[in-house]
DRENNUDO-555413 format. One record per residue (C-alpha): x, y, z; residue number from 1; residue in one letter. Coordinates in nm, 3 decimals. Layout:
! residues N
+---------+---------+---------+-------+------+
:       x :       y :       z : mikol : zapa :
+---------+---------+---------+-------+------+
:       X :       Y :       Z :   NUM :    A :
...
+---------+---------+---------+-------+------+
***
This chain:
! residues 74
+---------+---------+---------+-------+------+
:       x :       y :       z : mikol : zapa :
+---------+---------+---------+-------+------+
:  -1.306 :  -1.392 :  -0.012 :     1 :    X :
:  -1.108 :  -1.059 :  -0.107 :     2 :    X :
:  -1.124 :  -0.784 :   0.147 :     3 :    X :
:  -1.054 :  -0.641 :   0.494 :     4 :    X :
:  -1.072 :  -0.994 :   0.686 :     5 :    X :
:  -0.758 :  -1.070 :   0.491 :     6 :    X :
:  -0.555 :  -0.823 :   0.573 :     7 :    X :
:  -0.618 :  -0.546 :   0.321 :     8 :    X :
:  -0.747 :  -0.195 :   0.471 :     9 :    X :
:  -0.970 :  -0.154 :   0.158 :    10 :    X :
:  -1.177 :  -0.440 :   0.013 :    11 :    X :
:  -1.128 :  -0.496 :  -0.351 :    12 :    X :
:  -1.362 :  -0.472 :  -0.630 :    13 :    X :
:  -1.470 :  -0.773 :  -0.823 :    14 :    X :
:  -1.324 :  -0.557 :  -1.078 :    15 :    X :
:  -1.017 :  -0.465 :  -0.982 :    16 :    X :
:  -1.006 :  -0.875 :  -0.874 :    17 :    X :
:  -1.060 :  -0.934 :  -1.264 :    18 :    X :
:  -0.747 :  -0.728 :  -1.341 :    19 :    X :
:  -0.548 :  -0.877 :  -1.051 :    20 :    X :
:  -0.597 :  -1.205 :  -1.227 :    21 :    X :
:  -0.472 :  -1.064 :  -1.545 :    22 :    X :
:  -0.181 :  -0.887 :  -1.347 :    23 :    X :
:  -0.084 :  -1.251 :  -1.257 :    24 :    X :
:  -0.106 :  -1.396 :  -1.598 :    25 :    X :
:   0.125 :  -1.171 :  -1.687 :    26 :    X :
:  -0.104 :  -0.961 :  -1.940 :    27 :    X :
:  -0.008 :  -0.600 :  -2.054 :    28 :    X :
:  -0.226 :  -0.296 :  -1.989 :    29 :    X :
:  -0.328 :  -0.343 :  -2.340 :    30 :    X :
:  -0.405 :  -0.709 :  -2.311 :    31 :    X :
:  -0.644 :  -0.644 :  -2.073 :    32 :    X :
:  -0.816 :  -0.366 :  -2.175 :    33 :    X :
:  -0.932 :  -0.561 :  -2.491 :    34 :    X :
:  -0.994 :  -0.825 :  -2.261 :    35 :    X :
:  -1.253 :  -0.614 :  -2.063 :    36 :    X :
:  -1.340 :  -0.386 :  -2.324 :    37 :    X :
:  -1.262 :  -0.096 :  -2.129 :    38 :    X :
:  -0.974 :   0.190 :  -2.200 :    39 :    X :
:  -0.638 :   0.125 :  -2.119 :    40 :    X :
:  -0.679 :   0.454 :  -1.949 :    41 :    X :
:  -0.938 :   0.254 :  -1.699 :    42 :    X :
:  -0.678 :  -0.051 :  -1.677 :    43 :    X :
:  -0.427 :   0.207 :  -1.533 :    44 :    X :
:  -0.675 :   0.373 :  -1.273 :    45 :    X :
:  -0.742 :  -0.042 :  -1.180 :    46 :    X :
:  -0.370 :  -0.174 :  -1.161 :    47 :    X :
:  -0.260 :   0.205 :  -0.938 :    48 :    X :
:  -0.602 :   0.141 :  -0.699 :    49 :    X :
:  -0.479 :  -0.214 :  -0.696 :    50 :    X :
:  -0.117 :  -0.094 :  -0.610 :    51 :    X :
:  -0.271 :   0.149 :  -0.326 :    52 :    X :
:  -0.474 :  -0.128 :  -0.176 :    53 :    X :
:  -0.226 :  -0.334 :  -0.157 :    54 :    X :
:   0.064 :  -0.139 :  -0.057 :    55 :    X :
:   0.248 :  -0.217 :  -0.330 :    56 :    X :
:   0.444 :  -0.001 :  -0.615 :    57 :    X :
:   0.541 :  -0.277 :  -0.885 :    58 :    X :
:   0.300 :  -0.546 :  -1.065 :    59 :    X :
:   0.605 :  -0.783 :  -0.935 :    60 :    X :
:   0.508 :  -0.683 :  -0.544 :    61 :    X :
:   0.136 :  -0.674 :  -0.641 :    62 :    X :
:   0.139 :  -1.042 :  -0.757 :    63 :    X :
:   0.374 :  -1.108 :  -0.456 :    64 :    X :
:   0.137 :  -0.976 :  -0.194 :    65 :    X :
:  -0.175 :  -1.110 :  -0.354 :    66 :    X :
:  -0.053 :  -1.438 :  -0.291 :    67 :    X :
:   0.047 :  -1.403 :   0.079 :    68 :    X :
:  -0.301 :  -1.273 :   0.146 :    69 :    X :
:  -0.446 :  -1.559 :  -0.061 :    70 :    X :
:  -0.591 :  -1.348 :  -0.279 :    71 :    X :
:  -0.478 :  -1.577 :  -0.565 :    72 :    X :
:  -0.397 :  -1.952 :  -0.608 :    73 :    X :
:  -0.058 :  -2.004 :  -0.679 :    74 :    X :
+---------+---------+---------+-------+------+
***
């Protein structure tokens, strides 16, 4: 479902698809790394990969662009 046939030049990781979702609902870096139990030092190297593969610089245009590649539902 997630990766180069929509669009993206890198697929993404069921991981970093994990964090997307949480990116969408809005939870902090914090949130989500007690969420996932991993660092909020791991979060950040998720959400800037995430950023990279998507071409995006904010969480705003991450959640934006996720959507017009039907990455997410809305």
């Amino acid at each position: 479902m997630k990766g180069t046939e929509y669009g993206l030049v890198e697929t993404l990781s069921p991981k970093e698809i994990e964090v997307l979702g949480y990116v969408v609902d809005g939870l902090s870096n914090a949130e989500i790394s007690k969420k996932l139990y991993i660092s909020i030092g791991t979060v950040k190297t998720h959400i800037n990969t995430l950023f990279r593969k998507l071409d995006v610089e904010t969480r705003v245009q991450a959640v934006r662009r996720a959507k017009e590649l039907n990455l997410i539902k809305e």
